[in-house]
C-alpha positions as CSV (number, residue, x, y, z in Angstrom):
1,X,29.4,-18.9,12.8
2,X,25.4,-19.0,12.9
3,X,23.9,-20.0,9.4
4,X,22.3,-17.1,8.3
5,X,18.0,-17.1,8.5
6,X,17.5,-15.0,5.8
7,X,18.9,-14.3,2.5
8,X,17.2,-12.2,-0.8
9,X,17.0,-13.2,-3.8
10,X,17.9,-10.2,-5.2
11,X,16.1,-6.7,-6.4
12,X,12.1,-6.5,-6.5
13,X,12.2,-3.4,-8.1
14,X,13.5,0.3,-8.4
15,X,11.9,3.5,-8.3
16,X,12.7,6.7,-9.0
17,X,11.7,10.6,-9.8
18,X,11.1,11.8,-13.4
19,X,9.0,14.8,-14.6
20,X,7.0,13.9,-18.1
21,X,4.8,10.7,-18.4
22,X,5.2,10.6,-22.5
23,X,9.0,11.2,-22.3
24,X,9.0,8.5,-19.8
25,X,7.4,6.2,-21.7
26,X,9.2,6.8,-25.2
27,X,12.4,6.2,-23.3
28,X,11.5,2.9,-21.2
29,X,9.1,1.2,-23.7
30,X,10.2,2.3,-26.7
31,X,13.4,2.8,-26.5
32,X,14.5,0.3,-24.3
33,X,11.7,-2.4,-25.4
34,X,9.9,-3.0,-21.7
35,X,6.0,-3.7,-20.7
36,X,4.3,-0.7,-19.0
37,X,2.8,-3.7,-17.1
38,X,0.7,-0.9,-14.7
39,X,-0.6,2.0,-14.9
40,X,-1.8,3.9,-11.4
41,X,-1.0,6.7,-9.2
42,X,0.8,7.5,-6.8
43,X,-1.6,6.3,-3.3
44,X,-0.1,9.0,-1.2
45,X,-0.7,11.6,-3.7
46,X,-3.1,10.7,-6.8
47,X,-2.4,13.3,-8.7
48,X,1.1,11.8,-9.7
49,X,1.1,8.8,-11.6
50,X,2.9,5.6,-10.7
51,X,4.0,3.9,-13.4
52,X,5.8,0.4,-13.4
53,X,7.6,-1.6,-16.8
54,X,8.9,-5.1,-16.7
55,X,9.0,-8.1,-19.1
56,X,5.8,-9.7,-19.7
57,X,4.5,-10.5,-16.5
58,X,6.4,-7.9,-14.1
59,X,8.0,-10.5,-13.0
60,X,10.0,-9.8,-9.5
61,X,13.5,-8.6,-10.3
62,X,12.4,-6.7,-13.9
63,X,10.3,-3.8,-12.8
64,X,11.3,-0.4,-12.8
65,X,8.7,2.2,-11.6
66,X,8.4,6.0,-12.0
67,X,6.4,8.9,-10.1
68,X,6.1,11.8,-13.2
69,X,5.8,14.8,-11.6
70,X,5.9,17.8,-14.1
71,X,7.2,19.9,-11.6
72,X,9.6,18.5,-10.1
73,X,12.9,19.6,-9.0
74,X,16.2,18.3,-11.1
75,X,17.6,16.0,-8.7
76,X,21.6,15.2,-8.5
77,X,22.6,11.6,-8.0
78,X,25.1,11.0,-5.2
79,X,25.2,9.7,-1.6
80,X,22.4,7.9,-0.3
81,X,20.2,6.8,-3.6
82,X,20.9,4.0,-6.1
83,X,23.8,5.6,-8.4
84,X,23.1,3.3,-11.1
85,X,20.5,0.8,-12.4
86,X,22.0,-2.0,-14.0
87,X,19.7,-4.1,-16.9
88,X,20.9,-7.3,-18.0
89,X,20.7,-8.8,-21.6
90,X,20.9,-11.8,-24.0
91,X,24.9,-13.0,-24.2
92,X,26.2,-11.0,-28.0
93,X,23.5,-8.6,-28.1
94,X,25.3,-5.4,-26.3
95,X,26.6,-4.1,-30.1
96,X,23.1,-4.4,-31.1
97,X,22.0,-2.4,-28.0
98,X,24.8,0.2,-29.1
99,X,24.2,0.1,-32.2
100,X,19.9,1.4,-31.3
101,X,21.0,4.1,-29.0
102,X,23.1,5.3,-31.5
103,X,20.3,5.3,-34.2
104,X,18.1,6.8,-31.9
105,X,20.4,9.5,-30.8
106,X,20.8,8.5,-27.3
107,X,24.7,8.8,-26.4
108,X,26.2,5.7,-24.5
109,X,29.1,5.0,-23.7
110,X,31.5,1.9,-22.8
111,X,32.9,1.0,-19.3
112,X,34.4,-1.8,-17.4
113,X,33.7,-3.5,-14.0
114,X,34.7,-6.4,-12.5
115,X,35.8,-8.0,-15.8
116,X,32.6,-7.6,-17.2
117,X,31.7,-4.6,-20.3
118,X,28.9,-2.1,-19.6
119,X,27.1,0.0,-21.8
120,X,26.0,3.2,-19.7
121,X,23.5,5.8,-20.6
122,X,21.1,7.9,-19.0
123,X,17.3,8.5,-19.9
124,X,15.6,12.1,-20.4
125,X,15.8,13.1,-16.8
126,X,19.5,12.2,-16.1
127,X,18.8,8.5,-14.7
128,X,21.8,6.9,-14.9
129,X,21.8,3.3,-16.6
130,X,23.8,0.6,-17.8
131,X,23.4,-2.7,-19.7
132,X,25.5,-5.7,-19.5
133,X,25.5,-9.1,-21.1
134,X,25.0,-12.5,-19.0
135,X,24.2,-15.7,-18.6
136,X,22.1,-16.2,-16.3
137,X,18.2,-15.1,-15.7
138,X,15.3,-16.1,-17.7
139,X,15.2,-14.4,-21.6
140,X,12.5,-12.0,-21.6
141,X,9.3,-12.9,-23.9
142,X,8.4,-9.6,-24.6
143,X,9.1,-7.8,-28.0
144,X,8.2,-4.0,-28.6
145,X,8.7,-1.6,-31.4
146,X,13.1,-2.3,-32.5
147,X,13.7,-4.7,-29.9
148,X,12.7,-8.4,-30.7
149,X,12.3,-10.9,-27.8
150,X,16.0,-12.6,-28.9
151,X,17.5,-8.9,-27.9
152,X,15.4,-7.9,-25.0
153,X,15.9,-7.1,-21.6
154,X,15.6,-9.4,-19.1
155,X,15.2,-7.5,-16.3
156,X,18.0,-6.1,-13.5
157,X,21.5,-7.4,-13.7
158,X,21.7,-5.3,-9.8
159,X,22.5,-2.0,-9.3
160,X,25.5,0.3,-8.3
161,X,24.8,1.7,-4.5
162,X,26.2,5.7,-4.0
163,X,26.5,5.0,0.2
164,X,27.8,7.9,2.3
165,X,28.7,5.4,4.6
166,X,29.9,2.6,2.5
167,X,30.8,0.3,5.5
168,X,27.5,0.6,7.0
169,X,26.4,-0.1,3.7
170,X,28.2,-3.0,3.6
171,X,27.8,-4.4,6.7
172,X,23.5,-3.9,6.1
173,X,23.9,-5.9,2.8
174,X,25.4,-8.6,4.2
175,X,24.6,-8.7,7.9
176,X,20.7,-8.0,7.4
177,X,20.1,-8.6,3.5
178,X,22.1,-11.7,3.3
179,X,24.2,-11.1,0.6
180,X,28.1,-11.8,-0.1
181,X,31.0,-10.1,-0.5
182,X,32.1,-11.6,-3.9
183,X,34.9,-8.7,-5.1
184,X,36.8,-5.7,-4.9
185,X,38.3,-4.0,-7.1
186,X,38.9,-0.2,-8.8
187,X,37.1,1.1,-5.6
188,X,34.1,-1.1,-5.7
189,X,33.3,-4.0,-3.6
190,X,30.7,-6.2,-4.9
191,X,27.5,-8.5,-3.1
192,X,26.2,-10.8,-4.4
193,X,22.3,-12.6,-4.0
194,X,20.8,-15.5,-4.4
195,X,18.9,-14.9,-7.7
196,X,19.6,-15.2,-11.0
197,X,18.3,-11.6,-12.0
198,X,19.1,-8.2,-9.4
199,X,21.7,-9.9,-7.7
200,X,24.8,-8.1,-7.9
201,X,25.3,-5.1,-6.0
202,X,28.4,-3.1,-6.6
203,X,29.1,-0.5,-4.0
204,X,31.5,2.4,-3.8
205,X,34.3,1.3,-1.1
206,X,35.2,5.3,-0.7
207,X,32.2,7.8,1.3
208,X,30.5,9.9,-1.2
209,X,28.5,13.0,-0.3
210,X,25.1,13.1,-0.3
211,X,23.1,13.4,-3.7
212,X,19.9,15.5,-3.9
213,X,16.6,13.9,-4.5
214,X,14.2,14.8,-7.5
215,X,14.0,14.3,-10.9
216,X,16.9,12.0,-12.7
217,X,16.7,10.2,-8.7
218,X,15.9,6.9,-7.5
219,X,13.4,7.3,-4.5
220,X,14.0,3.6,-3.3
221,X,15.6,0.2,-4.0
222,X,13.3,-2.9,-3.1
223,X,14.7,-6.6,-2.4
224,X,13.0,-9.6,-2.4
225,X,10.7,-11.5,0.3
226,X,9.1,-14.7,-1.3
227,X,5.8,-14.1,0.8
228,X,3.4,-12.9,3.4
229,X,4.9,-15.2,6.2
230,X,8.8,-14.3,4.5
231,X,7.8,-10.6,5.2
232,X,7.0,-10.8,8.6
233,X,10.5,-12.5,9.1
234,X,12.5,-10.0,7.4
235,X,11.0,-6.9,9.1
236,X,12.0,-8.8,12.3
237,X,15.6,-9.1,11.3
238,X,15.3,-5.1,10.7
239,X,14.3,-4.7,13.6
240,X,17.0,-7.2,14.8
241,X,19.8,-5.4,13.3
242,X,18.8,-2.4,14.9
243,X,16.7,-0.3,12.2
244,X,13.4,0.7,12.1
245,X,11.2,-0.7,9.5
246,X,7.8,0.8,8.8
247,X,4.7,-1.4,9.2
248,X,3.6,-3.1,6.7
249,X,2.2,-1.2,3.9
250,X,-0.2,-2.7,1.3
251,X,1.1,-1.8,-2.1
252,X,-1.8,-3.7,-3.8
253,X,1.0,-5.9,-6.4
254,X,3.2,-6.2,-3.2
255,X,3.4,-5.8,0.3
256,X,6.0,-3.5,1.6
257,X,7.6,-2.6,4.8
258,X,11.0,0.2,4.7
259,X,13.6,1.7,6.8
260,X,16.7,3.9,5.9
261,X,20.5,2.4,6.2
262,X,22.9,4.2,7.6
263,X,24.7,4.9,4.1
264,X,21.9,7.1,3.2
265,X,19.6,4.8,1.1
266,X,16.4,3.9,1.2
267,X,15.7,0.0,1.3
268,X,11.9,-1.3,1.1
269,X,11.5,-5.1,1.3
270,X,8.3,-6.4,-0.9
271,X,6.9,-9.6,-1.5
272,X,6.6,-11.4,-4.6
273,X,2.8,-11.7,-4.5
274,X,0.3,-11.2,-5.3
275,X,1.8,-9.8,-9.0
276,X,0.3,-7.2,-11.3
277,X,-2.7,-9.2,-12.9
278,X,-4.4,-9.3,-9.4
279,X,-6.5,-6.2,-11.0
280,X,-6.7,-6.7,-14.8
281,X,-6.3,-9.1,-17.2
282,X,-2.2,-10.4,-17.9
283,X,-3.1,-9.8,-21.7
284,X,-4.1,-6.4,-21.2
285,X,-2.2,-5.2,-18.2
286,X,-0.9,-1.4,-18.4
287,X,-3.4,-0.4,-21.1
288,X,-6.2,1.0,-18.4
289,X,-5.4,3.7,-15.4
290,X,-6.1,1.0,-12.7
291,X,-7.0,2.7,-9.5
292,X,-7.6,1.0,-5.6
293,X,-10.8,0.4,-4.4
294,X,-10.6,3.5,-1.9
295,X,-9.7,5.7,-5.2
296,X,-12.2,4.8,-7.3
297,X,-15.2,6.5,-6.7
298,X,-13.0,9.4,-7.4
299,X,-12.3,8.1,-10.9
300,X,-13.1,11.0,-13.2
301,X,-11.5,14.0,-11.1
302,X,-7.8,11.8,-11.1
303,X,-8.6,10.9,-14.7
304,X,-8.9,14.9,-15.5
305,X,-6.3,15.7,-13.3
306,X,-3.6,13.4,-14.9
307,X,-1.7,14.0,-18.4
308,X,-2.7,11.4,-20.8
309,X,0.1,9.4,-23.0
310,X,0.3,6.5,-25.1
311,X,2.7,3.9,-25.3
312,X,4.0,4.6,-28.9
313,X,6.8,2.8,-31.3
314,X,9.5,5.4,-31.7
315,X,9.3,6.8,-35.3
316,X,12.7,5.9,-36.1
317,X,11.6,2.2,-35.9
318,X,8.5,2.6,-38.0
């Protein structure tokens, strides 16, 4: 057997459909503790906003990111999208975690997988989340409103793939992504990266039909390149494998290139660099609607056109 050339560390990021900004921001930052580490819009349509939370820095493998759009269609999670986002936190701090959902009211629920306990939720829009305790990853550093930098969030324990075509989902993972097969069990077969945060993928061994994208969705899942140079090599094993990646795309915080596997889901491949404080200052980030050059002389008709929020600690932790 060849060795393989390429291999991800794991999940850049995740990003999905919801419909209000505030709610949005209540749920992820206040409720769940994370940095809004950027606020922008959506480059392909500036009157949405693009919104992205992380730990401290945004690190790679933390970062979640939104496009609120008020009028959006309720989505239904199934085939072809991420099913499930999975957060991981500190070792002993998932009764804590139940124990603030509770007092805020939001209703979670216990499961098992793989030997390991979950805690599963959903936020406004019908997202559907889980947290799980680990090891491995670096501890957060961020604290926000009930959540103490002991207790937060690292970032992305991995994710739970909904594949129409679970082989092909399978095979893409492991053939083009790198990862490998660790497990299967209860109906799940699990990957595994090379990271220590977003690097285990579970993924549903039976076909599922499709889901229906909009709001309580997950547009795409992103994985890992370490650079400019690593990029260009990944979109040629794509292209290797016989998909067909976009060209590049820059993202301004990442470079991007996506293509579509034949489970139904959409896969982007971004780069580390250059990182969210290429634009403002790390101290500050996610406090000013940062725009790209090409957007900015258009500054004050976006600004009017978009709903303003504030990132807010949740009254029940006043």
């Amino acid at each position: 057997m060849t060795e393989r050339k390429q291999q991800t560390a794991g999940i850049h990021h995740v990003t999905a459909f919801v419909r209000n900004p505030q709610a949005t921001v209540d749920f992820y930052s206040g409720a769940l503790g994370l940095r809004l580490v950027k606020k922008t819009i959506n480059f392909d349509a500036p009157e949405v906003y693009h919104l992205y939370f992380g730990n401290e820095n945004g690190s790679p493998g933390t970062v979640i990111t939104f496009f609120p759009w008020p009028t959006s269609r309720q989505g239904r999670i199934g085939g072809g999208q991420v099913g499930i986002t999975t957060y991981v936190v500190p070792v002993g701090t998932l009764d804590f975690w139940e124990q603030r959902f509770a007092k805020l009211g939001i209703e979670a629920t216990r499961a098992t997988r793989f030997g390991e306990n979950f805690l599963q939720l959903s936020d406004p829009d019908g997202l559907r989340l889980e947290l799980v305790e680990r090891e491995a990853g670096p501890a957060s550093q961020w604290a926000f409103g009930g959540v103490s930098a002991d207790k937060a969030v690292k970032g992305f324990g991995g994710a739970v793939l909904f594949s129409t075509a679970p082989e092909r989902t399978a095979s893409v993972l492991q053939n083009v992504m790198g990862l490998e097969k660790i497990a299967e069990e209860d109906g799940y077969a699990r990957f595994r990266a090379t990271g220590d945060l977003g690097n285990l993928i579970d993924v549903n061994v039976a076909p599922m039909a499709h889901g229906v994208g909009g709001a309580g969705t997950v547009h795409h899942i992103a994985w890992r390149a370490v650079d400019d140079a690593d990029h260009a090599r990944w979109r040629a094993v794509v292209e290797e494998g016989g998909y067909h990646p976009t060209p590049f795309i820059d993202r301004q915080y990442f470079n991007a290139i996506y293509f579509r596997e034949e489970g139904g889901i959409l896969f982007e491949i971004a780069t580390d660099p250059p990182g969210f404080a290429r634009d403002e200052p790390a101290e500050t980030m996610g406090e000013k609607l940062m725009l790209p050059d090409w957007y900015e002389p258009h500054r004050a008709q976006i600004e009017a056109g978009l709903t303003p929020f504030e990132v807010r600690v949740l009254e029940a932790d006043l």
